[in-house]
N, C-alpha and C positions, 0 to 999 in steps of 0.2 A: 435789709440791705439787698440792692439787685444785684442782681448778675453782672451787668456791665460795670456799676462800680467797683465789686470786688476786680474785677477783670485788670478796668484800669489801676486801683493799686495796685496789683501784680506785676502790671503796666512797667508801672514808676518806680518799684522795686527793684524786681528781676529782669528787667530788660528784655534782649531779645531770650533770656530762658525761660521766660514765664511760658505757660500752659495757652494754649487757644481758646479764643471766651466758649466755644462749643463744649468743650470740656471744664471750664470751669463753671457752665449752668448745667452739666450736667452734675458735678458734684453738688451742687446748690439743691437738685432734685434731688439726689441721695438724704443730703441731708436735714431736709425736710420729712423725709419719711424714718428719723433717725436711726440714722446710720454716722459710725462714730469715726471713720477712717476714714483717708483717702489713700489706703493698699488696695491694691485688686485682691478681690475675695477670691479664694480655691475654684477652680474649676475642674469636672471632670472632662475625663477622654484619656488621648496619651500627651504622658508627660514629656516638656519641651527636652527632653535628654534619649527619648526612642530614638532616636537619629544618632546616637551615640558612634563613638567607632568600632566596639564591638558590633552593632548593629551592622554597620557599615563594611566590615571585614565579613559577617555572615554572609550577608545576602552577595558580595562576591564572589567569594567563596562557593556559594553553590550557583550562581550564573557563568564563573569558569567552567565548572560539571558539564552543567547542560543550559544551553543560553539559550534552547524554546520553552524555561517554564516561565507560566503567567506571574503576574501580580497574584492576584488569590491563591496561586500553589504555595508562592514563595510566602505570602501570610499566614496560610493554614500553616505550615510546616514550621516555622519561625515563631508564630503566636505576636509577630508583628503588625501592626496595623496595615489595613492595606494602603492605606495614604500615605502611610509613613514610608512603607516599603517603595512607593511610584517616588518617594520624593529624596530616595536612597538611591534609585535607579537613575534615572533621567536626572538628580541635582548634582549629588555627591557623586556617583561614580560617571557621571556624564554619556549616556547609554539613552538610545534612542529603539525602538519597536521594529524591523525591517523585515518584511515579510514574516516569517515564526521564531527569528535571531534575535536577542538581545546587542546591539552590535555597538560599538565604542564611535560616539561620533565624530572625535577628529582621528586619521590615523598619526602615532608620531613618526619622524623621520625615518628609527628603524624598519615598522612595517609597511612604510612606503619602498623604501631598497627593498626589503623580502618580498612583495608582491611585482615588482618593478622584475627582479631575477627569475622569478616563476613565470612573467609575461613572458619574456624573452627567451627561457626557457624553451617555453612550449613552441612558441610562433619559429624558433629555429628548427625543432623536432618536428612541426608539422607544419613547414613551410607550405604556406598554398601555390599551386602553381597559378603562371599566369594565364592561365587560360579561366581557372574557377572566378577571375577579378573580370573578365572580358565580355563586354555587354552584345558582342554578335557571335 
């Protein structure tokens, strides 16, 4: 039987949940070389749970410390993958690379007021005079 006929019964069965004919010749190829399932076989590397929230509470946890360490520090140290950890950094905790900073890339509302008070702050305390703005 081919590919596309199995395909098309699938078709006529399951509807729009059938499988893509790409993936069903590629079972078709599996099962030629017999193979008895259509489960995905084990794979190694890290398993789809390193992203966990433990995980996730670690490596924040130590980029509040100190927010210039690397990717590879934070893997060595953690024994977490380093993909896993960029994809902890920059997904999950939403943290972008800014010169040697780990830095948070939206600010919320709060630390827009805190930074907004310390501008003002300072620009009151070190008022420039107008002379330092005057181009003659």
């Amino acid at each position: 039987m081919s590919g596309k006929v199995i395909h098309d019964y699938m078709l006529a069965t399951l509807g729009d949940n059938a499988p893509a004919y790409s993936v069903v010749k590629s079972w078709l190829a599996k099962f030629k070389h017999w193979r008895n399932s259509v489960e995905d076989e084990h794979h190694s590397g890290c398993p789809k749970d390193a992203a966990s929230t433990k995980n996730v509470q670690i490596v924040n946890d130590m980029l509040k410390e100190d927010r210039r360490l690397s990717i590879r520090n934070i893997a060595e140290t953690t024994g977490i993958h380093a993909t896993t950890v960029y994809r902890i950094v920059s997904g999950d905790l939403g943290m972008k690379k800014v010169s040697a900073h780990w830095v948070p890339r939206m600010l919320t509302d709060k630390e827009k007021q805190i930074l907004l008070f310390f501008a003002l702050t300072f620009f009151v305390a070190y008022k420039p005079s107008q002379r330092f703005f005057s181009t003659g």
